[in-house]
N, C-alpha and C positions, 0 to 999 in steps of 0.2 A: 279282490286279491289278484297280482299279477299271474301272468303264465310263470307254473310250476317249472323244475327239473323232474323230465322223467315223468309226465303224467299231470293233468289239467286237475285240480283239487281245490278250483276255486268256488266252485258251490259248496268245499265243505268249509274253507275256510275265506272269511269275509275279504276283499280287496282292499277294503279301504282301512279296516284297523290293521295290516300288514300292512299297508303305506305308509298309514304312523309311527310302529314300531321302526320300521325302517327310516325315518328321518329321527330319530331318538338315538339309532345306534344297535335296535336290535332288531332278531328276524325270527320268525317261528321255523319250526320244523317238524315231521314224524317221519321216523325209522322204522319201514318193518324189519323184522328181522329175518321172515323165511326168504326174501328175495334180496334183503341188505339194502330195498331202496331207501332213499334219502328225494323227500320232496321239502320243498322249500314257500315259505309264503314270505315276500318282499324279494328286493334285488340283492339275495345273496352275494353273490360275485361282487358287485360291486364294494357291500360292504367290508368284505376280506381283499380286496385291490385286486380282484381276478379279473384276465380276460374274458373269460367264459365259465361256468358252473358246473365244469366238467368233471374237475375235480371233487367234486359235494357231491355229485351224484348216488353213490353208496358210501355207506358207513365206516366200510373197509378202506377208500380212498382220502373218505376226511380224515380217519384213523392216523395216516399217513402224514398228514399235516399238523400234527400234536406231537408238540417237543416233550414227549417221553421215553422212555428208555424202551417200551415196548408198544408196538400202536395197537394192541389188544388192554393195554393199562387204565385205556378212560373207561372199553365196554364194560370190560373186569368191576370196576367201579362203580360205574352207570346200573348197574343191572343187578347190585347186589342187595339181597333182603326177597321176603314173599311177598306175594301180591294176594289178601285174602278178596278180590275181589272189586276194589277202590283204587286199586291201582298202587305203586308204591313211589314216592317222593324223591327228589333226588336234588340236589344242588352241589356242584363241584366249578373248580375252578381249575384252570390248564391252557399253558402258551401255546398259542400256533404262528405257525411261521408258512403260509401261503405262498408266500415268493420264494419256499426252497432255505437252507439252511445259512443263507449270505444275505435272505433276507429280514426285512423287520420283523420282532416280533408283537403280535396281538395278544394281550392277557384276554381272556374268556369266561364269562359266569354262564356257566351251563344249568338253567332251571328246568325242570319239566317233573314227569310220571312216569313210569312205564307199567305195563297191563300185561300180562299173564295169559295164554288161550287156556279151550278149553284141558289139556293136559297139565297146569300149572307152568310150562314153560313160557319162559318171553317171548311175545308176540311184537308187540311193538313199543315205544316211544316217543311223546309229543312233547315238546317242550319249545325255551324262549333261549337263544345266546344273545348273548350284550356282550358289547367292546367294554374294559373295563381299566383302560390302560393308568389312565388317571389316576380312578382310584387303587390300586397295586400298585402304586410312587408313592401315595402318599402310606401308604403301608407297608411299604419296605422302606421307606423312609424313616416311621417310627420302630418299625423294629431296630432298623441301623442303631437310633438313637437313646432303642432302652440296654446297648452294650456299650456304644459309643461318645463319646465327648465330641461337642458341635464344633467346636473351636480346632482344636489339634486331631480331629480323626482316631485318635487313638480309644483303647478303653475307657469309660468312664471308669469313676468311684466306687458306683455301685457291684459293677462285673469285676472289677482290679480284686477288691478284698474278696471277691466269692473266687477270685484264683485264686487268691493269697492262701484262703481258707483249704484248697485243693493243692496246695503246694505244701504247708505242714504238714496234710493229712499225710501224703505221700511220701515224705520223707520220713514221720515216723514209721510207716509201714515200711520201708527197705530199708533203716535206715541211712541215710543220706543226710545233707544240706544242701539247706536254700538261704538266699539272702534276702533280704529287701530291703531295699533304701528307696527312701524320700529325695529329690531334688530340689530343690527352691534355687530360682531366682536372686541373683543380690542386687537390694536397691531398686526391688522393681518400682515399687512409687516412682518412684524417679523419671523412671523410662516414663511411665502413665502420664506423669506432670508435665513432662519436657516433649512429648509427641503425642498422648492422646492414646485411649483406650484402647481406639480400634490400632496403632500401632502396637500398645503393648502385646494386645494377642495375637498379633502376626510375627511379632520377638517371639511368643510362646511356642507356637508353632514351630518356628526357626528350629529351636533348639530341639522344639522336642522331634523334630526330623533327623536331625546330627545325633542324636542321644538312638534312637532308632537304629539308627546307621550301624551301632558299635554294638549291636546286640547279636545274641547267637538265636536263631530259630527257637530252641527250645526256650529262650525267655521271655517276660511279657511285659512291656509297658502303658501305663494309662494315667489319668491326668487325675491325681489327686485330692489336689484341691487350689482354687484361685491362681497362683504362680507355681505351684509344686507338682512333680513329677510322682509317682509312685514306678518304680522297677519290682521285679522276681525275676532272679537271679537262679537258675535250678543246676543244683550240684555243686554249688558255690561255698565254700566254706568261710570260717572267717580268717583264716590265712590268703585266703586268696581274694576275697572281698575287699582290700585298698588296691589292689591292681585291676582289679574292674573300676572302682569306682574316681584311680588316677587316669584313666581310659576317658570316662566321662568328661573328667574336670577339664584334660587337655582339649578334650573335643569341641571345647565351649571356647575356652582360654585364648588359645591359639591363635583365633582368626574372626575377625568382626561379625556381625551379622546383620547383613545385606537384607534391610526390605524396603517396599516400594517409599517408603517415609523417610530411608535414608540407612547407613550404616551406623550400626549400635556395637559399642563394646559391652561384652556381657562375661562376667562370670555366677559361678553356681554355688554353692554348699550343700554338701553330701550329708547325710546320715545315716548309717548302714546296722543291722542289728540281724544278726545269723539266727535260722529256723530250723529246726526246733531246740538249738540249744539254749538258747537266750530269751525263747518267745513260744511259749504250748500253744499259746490262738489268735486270733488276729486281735484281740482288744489289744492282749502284752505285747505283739509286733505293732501295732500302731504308737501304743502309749512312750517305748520304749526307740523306737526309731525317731519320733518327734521331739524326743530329749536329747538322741545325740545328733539330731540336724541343729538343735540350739544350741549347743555347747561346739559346732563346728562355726554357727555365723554369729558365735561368741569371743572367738576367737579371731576373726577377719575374714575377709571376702576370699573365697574360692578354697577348702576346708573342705576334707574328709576328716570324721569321728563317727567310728563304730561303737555302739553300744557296749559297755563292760559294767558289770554286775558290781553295786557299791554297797555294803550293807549301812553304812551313815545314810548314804541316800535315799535306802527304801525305808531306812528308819526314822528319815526327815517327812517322806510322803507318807508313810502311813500315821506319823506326829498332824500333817494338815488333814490328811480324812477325816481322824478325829476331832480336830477341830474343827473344822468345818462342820459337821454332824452335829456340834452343840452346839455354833450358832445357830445354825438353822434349827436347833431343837429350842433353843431358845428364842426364835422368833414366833415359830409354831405354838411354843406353848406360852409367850407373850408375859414373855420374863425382860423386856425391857422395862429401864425405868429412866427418867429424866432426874437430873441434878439440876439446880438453878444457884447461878453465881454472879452476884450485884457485881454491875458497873457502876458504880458514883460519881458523880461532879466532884470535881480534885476541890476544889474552894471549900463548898455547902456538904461535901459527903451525900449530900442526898441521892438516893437511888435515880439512875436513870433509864436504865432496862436489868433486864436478867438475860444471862446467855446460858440457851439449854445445853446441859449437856449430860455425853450418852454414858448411863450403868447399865450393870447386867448383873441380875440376883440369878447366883448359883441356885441349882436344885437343893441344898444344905440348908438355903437361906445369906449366904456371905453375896457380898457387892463388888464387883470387880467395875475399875474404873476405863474411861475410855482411852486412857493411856495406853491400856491392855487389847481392850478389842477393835479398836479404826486400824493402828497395825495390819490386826490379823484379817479383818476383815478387807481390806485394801489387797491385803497378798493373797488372799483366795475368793479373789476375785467378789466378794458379797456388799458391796461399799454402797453400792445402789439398794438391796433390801434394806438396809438400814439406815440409808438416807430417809427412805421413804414412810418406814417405821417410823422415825425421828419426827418427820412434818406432820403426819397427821396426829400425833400424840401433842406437837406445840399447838396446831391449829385446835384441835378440843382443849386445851387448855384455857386457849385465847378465846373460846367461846362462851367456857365456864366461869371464867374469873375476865371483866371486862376492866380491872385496873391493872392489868399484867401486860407490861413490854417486853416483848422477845427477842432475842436474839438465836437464830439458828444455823450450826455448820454444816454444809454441803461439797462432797468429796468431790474434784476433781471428775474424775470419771461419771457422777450422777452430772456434775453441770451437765457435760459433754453432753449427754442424750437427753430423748423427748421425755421418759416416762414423769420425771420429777416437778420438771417446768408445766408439764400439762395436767399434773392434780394440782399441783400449788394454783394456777392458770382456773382450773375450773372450781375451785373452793372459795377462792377469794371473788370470782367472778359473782358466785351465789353472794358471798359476804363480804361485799369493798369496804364493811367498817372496822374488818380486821386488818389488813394492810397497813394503814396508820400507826400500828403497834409492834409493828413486825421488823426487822432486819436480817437480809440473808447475807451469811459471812462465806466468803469462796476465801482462797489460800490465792497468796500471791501466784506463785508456782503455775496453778489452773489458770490466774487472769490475764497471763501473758503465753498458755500454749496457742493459745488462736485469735487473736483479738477480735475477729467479726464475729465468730460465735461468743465468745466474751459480750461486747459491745450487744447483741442480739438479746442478749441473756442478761444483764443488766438492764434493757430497755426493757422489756417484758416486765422485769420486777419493776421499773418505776411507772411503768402502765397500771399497773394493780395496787399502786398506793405504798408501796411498800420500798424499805432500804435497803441500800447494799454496801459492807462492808469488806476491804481488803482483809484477812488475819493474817497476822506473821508479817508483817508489812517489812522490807529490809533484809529478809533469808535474802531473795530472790535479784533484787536490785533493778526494781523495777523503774525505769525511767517515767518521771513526772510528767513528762510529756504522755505519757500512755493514762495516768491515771486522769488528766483534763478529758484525753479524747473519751474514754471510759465513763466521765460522770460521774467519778463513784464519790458515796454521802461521808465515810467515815475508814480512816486509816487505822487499822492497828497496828502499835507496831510491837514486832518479836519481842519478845519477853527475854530472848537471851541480849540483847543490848539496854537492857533493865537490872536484871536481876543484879550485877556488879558495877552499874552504873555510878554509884559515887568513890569508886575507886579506879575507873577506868577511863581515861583521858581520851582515848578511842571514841569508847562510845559516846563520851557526853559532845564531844564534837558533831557525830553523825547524828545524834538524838536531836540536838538543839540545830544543826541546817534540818533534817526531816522535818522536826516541826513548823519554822519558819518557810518553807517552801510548800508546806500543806493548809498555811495560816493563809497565803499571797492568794492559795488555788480556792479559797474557802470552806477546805477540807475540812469536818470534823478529825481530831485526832485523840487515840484512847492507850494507854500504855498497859502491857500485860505487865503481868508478873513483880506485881510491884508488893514490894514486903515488909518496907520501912518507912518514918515519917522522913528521914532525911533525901531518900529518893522522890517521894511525893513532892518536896519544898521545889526541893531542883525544878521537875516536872513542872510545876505549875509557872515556876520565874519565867519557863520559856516558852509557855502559852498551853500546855498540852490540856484538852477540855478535861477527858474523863481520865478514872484510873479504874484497873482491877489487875485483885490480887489478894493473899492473904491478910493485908492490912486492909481491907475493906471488907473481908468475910470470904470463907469457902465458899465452894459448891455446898447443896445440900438437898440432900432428898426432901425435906419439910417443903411443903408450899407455900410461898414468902408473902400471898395475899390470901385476904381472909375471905 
């Protein structure tokens, strides 16, 4: 060990594991206490940026050098608990600032013991400081980030709603109000599409710095969610709640916003919903805010709508809880059931598949058709459970009866995502001799929201052996040119230009070009809703293959192979 401060200590302490600590960053020490010396083992000084060790010499003068309130705060610390003997343990952590209070600071892990003499008083302490500065950034860093959003500085999510929570509380104890409104963005896609992610969240920023700007001290702003803002407004009632939140709009409105990617015109839509009188806890101020921010970018871009009490409306939401509850009761307790309804060759009538489709047996026993439930399941959001319900009940079909061709419908929103594509993907993969029997029907509607995922999602299924049909062929008016690029095996078309086809001059026009330009593509083509022999005759004059409809047989729960 080098030469000490204040006394030679290197026969007690080795030189050369003190040279190591000291090229690591740390340096030993012991404090007695009845003379306050401070000896040192490595080059102190050096590693605190001193000219000399003048300062470290006693306890009291390093004291001096510790950003606390008091330079008695670390001993106070250092030194607290009994020493039965073993000494007693100590680790703390504490800034020093060596160069004076203009200079840099040093964060500090102070480890060591201290030992007790023969009276139980402190005698002395041996311990290890390490420079720590490193890590305390990276530790103030995560604490920044468990109140903080990384993007705009402001509060996260998580902190916003635990004020939110502390803002009701508050106002029902003094009575008072508070607001809270949601911000959003208008069109932000747009922005993201047109400049790129990392420009949108430097728009977000933008904004949310102007939105900042217009606040009073006692309010809080934090970043919601994706493009939305979350505000608490305190003392704000809902009289005064559109002149705060026309404050905002203007803020936004006004004046472009300026970033390094270029100038962006931006406006916002408000949603504002007053606490506690509209909202007892933060689920009813969130559920309740996010309804009048939609009914303001319902309305058009740049939109304040404050929350107001509707009893239709709570009597519309609590009409979908409940129903929601019994789908989902009804999948849990595996109360679907499949209907199967021939398709025929128009000429032979002979069957050419069945297309499944979706019932639902009441707890009573009664059968509610899918007329009923794709609706509701579409508008509460459950289109995908029941997509998925739907395939693996066609795929065990098609494993148990090996003369059965299916036909299967798939909601828009299930195309869209992985979870459908990738059991369909892994079932057929185990059994490619099911594919050949299969046809998956999307809605015209879905086959033109995206066409590369369209296109993606069609090739998939023709990888696996398997068809794919347009339904509804015609609502949508989809250009022939998209159904070539597409691939696709088999058109249906709408049943509403069927059903009064021999008395409508309309449709038998549009029916008989759709066919002939499905005929040129090599399309197969299938007509719904066909109900009569005089609409089949037509139908077939003009090439169409198959038919279904009640002139070829309902749906039916019975299993139409033996």
């Amino acid at each position: 060990m080098g030469k000490a401060v204040n006394g030679d200590v290197s026969t007690q302490w080795p030189g050369r594991t003190a040279a190591i600590l000291s090229t690591v960053g740390e340096v030993v020490y012991r404090w007695t206490l009845d003379d306050d010396r401070m000896e040192w083992g490595g080059d102190a000084a050096a590693l605190f940026g001193l000219a000399t060790a003048d300062a470290l010499s006693t306890g009291t003068a390093f004291a001096e050098l510790v950003e606390e309130p008091s330079p008695f705060a670390r001993q106070e610390a250092l030194l607290s608990g009994i020493d039965t003997g073993d000494g007693v343990p100590y680790q703390l952590e504490y800034a020093l600032r060596p160069a004076g209070p203009s200079g840099p600071t040093l964060w500090i892990e102070d480890t060591g013991r201290w030992y007790a003499d023969d009276r139980k008083n402190a005698a002395r302490a041996e311990g290890v400081l390490r420079i720590i500065n490193e890590r305390h950034a990276r530790e103030q860093r995560l604490s920044f980030l468990s109140r903080h959003d990384d993007v705009t500085g402001l509060y996260n999510r998580s902190y916003l709603l635990d004020l939110l929570d502390e803002a009701i509380a508050s106002s029902q104890r003094h009575g008072t109000s508070a607001a809270f409104l949601v911000i959003a963005i208008d069109d932000f896609h747009l922005i993201n599409d047109a400049y790129g992610y990392r420009a949108g969240d430097r728009v977000l920023a933008a904004v949310a710095r102007r939105i900042k700007g217009r606040l009073r001290d006692s309010d809080a702003i934090g970043r919601f969610s994706g493009h939305k803002l979350g505000l608490i407004l305190m003392n704000c009632d809902e009289h005064e709640m559109p002149f705060a939140a026309e404050r905002f709009l203007s803020a936004i409105r006004d004046d472009v916003v300026a970033t390094p990617d270029g100038a962006v015109s931006v406006t916002i839509s408000v949603g504002g919903v007053s606490v506690p009188r509209h909202a007892q806890n933060r689920d009813e101020a969130m559920e309740r805010v996010q309804e009048s921010l939609g009914f303001a970018r319902d309305t058009g871009r740049g939109r304040f709508i404050a929350f107001a009490p509707s009893a239709e409306r709570e009597a519309e939401r609590q009409s979908n809880i409940a129903l929601s509850q019994q789908l989902i009761g009804a999948l849990s307790e595996q109360r679907l059931r499949l209907a199967f309804q021939p398709i025929v060759d128009i000429r032979t009538r002979k069957v050419a598949f069945h297309e499944a489709l979706l019932r639902l047996a009441q707890p009573d026993g009664t059968i509610v058709s899918a007329g009923h439930v794709v609706p509701l399941a579409e508008r509460l959001g459950l289109s995908r459970l029941f997509d998925l319900a739907v395939l693996d009940r066609v795929l065990e079909t098609l494993v148990r009866h090996p003369d059965a061709h299916i036909s299967l419908n798939v909601s828009p929103e299930t195309a869209a995502g992985p979870d459908w594509l990738s059991r369909f993907a892994d079932t057929l993969g185990e059994r490619p001799d099911l594919g050949k029997r299969l046809i998956v029907e999307i809605t015209e509607t879905s086959a033109i929201r995206s066409l590369d995922e369209t296109a993606y999602f069609i090739s998939t299924i023709h990888d696996l052996g398997a068809r794919l049909a347009i339904d509804d062929f015609g609502a949508g008016f989809t250009s022939f040119r998209n159904l070539r690029a597409l691939k696709v095996d088999i058109v249906k078309i709408d049943g509403s230009f069927i059903a009064t086809l021999p008395r409508s001059r309309d449709d038998q026009i549009f029916v008989r070009r759709l066919v002939e330009l499905a005929h040129d593509l090599g399309i197969e083509t299938v007509a719904e809703w066909v109900q009569d022999e005089e609409t089949a005759e037509m139908l077939a004059a003009w090439g169409v293959s198959r038919i279904q409809g009640h002139l070829c047989g309902a749906a039916s729960l019975d299993l139409p192979w033996k």
